[in-house]
C-alpha positions as a Markdown table, in Angstrom:
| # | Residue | x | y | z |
|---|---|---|---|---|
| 1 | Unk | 0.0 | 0.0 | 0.0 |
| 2 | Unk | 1.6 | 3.3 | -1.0 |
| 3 | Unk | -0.2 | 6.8 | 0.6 |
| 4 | Unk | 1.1 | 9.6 | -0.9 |
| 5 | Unk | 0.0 | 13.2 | -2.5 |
| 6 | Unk | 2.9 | 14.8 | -4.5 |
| 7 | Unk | 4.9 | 12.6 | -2.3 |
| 8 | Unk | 4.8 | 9.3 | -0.4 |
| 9 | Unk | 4.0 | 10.2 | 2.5 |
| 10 | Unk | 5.7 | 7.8 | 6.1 |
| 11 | Unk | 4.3 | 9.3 | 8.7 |
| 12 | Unk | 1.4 | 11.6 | 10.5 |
| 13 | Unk | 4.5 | 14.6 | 10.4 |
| 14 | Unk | 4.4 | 14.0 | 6.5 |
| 15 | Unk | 0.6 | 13.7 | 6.3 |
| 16 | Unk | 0.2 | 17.3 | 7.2 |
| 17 | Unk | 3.8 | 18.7 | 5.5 |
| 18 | Unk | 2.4 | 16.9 | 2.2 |
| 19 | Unk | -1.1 | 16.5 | 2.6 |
| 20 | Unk | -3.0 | 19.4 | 5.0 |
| 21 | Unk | -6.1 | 20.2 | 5.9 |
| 22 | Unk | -7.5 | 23.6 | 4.1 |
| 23 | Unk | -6.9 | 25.3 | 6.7 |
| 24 | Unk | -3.5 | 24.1 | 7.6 |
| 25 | Unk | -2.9 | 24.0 | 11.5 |
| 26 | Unk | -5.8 | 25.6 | 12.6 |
| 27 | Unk | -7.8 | 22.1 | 11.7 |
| 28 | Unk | -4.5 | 20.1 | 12.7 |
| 29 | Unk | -5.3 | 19.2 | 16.0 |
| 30 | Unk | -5.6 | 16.2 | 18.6 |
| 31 | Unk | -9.0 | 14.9 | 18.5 |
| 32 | Unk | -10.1 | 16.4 | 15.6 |
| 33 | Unk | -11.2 | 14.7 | 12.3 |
| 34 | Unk | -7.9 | 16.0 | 9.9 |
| 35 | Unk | -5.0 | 14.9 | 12.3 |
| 36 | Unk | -7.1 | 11.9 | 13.6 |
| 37 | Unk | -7.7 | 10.6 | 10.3 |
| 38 | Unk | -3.7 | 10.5 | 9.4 |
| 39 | Unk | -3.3 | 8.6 | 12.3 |
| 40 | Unk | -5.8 | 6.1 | 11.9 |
| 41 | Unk | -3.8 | 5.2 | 9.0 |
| 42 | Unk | -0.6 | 5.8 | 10.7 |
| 43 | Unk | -0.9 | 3.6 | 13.7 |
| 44 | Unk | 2.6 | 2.5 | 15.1 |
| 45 | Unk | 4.3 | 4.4 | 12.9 |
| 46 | Unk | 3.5 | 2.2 | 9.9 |
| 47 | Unk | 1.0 | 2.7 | 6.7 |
| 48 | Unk | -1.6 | 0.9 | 7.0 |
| 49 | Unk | -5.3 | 1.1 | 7.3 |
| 50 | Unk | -7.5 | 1.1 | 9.9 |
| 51 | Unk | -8.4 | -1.9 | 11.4 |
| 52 | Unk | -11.5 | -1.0 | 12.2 |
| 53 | Unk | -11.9 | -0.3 | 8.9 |
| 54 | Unk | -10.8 | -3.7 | 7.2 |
| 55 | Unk | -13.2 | -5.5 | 9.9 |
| 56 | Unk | -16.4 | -3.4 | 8.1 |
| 57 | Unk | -15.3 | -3.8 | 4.5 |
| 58 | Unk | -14.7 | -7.7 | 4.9 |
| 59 | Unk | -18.2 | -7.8 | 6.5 |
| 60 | Unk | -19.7 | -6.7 | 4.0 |
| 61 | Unk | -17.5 | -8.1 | 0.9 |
| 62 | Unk | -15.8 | -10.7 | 2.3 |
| 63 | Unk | -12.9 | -11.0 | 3.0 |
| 64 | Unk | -9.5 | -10.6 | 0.8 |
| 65 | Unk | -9.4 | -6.6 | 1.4 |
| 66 | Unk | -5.7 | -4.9 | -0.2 |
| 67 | Unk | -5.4 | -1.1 | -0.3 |
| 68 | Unk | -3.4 | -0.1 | -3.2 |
| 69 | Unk | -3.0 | 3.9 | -3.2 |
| 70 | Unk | -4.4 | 5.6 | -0.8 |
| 71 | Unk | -4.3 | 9.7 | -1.2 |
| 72 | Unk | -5.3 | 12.1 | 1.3 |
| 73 | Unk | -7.1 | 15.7 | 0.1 |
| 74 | Unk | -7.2 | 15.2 | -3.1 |
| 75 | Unk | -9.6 | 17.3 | -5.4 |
| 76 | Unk | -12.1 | 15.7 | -7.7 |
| 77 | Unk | -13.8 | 18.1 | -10.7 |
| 78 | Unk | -16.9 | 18.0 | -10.7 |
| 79 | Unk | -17.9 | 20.3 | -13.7 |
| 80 | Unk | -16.7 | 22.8 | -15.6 |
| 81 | Unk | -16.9 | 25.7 | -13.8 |
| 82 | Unk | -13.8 | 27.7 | -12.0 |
| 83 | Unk | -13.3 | 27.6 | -8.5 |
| 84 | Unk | -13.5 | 25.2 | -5.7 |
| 85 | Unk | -14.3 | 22.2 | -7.0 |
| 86 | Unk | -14.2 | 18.4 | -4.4 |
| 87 | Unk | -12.0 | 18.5 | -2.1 |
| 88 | Unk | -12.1 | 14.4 | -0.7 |
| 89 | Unk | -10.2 | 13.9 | 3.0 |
| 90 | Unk | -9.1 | 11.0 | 1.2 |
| 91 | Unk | -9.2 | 8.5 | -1.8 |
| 92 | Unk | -8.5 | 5.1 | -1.9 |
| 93 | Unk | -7.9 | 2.6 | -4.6 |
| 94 | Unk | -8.5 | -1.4 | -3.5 |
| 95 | Unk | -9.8 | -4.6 | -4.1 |
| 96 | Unk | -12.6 | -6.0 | -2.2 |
| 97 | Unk | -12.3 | -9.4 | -2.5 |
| 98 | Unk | -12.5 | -9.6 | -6.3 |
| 99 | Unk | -13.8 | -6.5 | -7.3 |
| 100 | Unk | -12.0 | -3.1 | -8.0 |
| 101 | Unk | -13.1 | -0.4 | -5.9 |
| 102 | Unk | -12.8 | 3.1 | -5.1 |
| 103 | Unk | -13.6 | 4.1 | -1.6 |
| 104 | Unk | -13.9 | 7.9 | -0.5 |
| 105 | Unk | -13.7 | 8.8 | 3.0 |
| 106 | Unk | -15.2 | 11.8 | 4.8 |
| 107 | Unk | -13.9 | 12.5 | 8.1 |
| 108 | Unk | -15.8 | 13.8 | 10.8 |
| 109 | Unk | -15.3 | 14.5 | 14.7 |
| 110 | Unk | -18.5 | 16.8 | 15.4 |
| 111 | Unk | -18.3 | 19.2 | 12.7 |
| 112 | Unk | -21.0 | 19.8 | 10.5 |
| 113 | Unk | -21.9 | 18.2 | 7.0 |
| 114 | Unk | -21.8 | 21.8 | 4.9 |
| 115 | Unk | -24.1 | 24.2 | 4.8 |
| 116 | Unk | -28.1 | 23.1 | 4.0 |
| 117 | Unk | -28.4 | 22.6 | 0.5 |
| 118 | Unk | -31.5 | 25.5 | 0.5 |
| 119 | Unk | -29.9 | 28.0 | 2.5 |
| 120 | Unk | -27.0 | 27.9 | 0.6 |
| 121 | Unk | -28.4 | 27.9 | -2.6 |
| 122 | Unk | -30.9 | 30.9 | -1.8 |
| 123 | Unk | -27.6 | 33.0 | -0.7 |
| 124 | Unk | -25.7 | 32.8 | -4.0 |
| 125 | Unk | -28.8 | 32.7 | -6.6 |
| 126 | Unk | -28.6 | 37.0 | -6.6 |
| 127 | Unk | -24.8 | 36.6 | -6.8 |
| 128 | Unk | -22.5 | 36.2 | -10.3 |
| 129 | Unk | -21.6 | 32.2 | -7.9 |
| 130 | Unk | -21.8 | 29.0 | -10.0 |
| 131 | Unk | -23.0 | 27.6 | -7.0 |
| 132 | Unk | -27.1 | 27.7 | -8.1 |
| 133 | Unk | -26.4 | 25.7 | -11.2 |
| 134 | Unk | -24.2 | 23.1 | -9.6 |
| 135 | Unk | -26.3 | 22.5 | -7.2 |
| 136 | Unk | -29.2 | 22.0 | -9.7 |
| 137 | Unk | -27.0 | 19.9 | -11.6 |
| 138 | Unk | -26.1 | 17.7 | -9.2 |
| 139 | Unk | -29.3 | 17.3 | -7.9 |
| 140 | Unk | -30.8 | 16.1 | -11.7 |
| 141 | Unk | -27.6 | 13.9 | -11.5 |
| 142 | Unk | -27.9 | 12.2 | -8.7 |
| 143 | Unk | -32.0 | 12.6 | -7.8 |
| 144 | Unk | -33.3 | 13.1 | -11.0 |
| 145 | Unk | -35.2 | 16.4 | -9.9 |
| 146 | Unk | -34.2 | 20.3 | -9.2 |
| 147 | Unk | -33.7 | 21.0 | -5.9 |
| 148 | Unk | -37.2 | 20.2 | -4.2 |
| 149 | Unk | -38.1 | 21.0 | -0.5 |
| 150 | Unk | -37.1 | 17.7 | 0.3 |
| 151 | Unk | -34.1 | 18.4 | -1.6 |
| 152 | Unk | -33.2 | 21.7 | 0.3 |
| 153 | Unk | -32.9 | 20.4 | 3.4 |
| 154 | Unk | -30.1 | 18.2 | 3.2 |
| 155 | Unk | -26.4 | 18.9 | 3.7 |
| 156 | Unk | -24.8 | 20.1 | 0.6 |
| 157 | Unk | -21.5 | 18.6 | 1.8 |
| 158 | Unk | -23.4 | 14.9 | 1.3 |
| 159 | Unk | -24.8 | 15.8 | -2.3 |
| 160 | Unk | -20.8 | 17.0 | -3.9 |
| 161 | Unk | -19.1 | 14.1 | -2.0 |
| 162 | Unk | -21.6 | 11.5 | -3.5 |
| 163 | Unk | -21.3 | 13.0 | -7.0 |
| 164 | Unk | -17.6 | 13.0 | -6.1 |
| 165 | Unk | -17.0 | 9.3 | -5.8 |
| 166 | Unk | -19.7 | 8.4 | -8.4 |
| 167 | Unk | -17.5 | 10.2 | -11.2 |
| 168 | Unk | -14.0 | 9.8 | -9.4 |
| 169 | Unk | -15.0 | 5.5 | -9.5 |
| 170 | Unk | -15.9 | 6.1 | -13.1 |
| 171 | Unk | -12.7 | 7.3 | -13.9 |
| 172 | Unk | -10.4 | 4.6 | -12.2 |
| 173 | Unk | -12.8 | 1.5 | -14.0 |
| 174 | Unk | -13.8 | 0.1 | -10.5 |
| 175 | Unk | -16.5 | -1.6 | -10.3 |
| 176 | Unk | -18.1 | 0.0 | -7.8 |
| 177 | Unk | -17.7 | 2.7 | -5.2 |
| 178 | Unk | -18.1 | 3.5 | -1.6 |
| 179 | Unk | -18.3 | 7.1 | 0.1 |
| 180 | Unk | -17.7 | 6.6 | 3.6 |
| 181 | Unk | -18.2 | 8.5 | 6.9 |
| 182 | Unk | -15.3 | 8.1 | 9.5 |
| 183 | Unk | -16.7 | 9.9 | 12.6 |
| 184 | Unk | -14.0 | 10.2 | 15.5 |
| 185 | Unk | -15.7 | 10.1 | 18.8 |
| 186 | Unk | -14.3 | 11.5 | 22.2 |
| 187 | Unk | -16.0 | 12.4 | 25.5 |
| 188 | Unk | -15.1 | 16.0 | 24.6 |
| 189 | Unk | -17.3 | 16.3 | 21.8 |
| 190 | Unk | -20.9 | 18.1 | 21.5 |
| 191 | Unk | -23.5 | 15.2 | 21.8 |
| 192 | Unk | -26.0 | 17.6 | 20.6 |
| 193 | Unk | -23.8 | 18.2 | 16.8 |
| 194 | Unk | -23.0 | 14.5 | 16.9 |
| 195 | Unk | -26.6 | 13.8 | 16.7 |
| 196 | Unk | -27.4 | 16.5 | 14.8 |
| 197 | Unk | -24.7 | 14.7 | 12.1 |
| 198 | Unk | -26.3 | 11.6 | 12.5 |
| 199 | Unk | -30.1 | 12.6 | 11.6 |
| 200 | Unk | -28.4 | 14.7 | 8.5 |
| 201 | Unk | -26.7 | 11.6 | 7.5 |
| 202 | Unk | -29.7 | 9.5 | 7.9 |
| 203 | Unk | -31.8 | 12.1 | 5.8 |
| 204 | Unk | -29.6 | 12.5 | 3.1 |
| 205 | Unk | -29.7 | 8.2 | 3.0 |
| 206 | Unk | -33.1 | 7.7 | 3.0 |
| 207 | Unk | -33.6 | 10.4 | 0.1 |
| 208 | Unk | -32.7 | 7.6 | -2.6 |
| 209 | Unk | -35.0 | 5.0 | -3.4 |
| 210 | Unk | -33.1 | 2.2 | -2.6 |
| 211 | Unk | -32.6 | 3.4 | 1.0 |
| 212 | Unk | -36.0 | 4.6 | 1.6 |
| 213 | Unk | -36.6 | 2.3 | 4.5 |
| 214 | Unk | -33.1 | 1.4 | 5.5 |
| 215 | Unk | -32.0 | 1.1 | 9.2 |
| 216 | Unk | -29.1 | 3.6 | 9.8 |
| 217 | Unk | -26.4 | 2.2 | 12.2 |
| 218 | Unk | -22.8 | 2.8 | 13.3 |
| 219 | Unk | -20.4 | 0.4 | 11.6 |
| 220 | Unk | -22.5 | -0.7 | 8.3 |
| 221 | Unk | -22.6 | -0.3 | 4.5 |
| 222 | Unk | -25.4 | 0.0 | 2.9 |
| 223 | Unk | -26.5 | 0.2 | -0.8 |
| 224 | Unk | -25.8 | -0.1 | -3.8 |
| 225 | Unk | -28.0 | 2.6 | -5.1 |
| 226 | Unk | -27.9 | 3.6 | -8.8 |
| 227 | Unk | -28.7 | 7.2 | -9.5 |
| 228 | Unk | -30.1 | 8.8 | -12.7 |
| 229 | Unk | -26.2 | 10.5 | -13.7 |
| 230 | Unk | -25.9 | 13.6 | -16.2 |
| 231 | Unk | -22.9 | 16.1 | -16.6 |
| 232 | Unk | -20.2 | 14.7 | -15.7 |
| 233 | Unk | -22.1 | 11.9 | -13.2 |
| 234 | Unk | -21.9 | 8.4 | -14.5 |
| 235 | Unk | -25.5 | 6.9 | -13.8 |
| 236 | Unk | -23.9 | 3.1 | -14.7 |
| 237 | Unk | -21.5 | 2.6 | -11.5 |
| 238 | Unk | -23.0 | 1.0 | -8.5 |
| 239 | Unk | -22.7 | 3.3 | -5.3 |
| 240 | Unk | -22.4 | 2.2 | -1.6 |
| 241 | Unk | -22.6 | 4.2 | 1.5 |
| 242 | Unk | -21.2 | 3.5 | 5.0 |
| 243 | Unk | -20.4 | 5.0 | 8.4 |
| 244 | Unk | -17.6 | 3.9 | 10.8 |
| 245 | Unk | -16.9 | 5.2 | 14.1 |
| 246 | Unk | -13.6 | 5.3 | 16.2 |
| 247 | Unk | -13.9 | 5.7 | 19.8 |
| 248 | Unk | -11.1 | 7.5 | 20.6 |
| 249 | Unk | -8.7 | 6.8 | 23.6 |
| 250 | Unk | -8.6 | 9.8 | 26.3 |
| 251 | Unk | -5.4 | 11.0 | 25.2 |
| 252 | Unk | -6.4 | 11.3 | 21.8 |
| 253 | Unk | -9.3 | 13.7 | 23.0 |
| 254 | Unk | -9.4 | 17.1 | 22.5 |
């Protein structure tokens, strides 16, 4: 397994000299999701992935997991318009048992999921922002429909990173793709955000078909949905969703 961004990257130190957060040291920090990430991956001092997270991906695919290249912040386009495009905590490139996959993971301690889809929208539509017509894009891609009342009130964060590892698993030929939420949990955390995260998780879920009725747990993949694709969204590449959490040790905490 090779992790790397312009360079490999050996340790948590290079992580954040090769790969930081946007907002460099200010989101570097003990208990929080950027630097707790890294060291999920970098526990004792060695590449290699989460434990945790091999133990979901072989429940649910069986087992014969290898992580080939595994990139932190990387930047997916989503159209064609300038500025701020994806920006994925990380991306990486495995088998699960026989299939090729790509798995994108969002990482989370109790920070929120974006801005609500509505609010944000209804802030740029008087503005020279692209921001209206991607979101109405990416809602025909991935919910066949312009942003409805249903539509509005999800996390806007949810709706780019979905369309994200749709095309970005187009683009490597896997066969299918997972977006994943790694949530870091410590005792110093706001219960009341963490459950706040959870229900806009569980909305944004149940909004396709496929998940209409699904029970949303800690620790489980669900899916595949398929989604009706346009633009630049492939609507032939299966999708799965997940959440893991991490309880963190106290010394990890913020």
């Amino acid at each position: 397994m090779r992790v790397y961004k312009e360079k490999e990257i050996r340790s948590v130190d290079d992580w954040f000299l090769y790969a930081p957060p946007k907002m460099g040291a200010r989101h570097w920090k003990d208990g929080r999701s950027a630097k707790e990430l890294a060291r999920s991956w970098f526990r004792n001092n060695l590449a290699k992935p989460p434990e945790e997270l091999v133990v979901l991906l072989e429940a649910r695919f069986g087992r014969g997991t290898t992580f080939h290249d595994v990139k932190p912040e990387c930047t997916v386009q989503l159209d064609e318009f300038d500025g701020e495009q994806r920006n994925c905590d990380l991306v990486a490139l495995c088998k699960l048992g026989t299939s090729r996959a790509v798995i994108h993971v969002e990482a989370k301690a109790d920070e929120p999921f974006g801005d609500l889809i509505g609010e944000y929208f209804d802030r740029k539509i008087n503005s020279v922002s692209n921001v209206p017509e991607r979101i109405r894009r990416l809602s025909l891609g991935l919910f066949g429909r312009e942003p409805d009342e249903a539509i509005r009130k999800l996390r806007y964060q949810l709706l780019h990173a979905t369309a994200a590892a749709l095309i970005d698993t187009k683009a490597n030929d896997a066969e299918f793709g997972l977006l994943l939420i790694h949530e870091f949990r410590s005792a110093s955390l706001s219960h009341r955000k963490l459950s706040r995260n959870g229900r806009d998780w569980a909305d944004f879920v149940h909004t396709f078909p496929e998940l209409a009725t699904a029970r949303i747990e800690k620790d489980l993949i669900l899916g595949p949905i398929s989604v009706p694709g346009g633009n630049r969204i492939p609507a032939s590449v299966p999708l799965y969703r997940g959440k893991l959490t991490t309880e963190l040790t106290k010394g990890a905490q913020v």
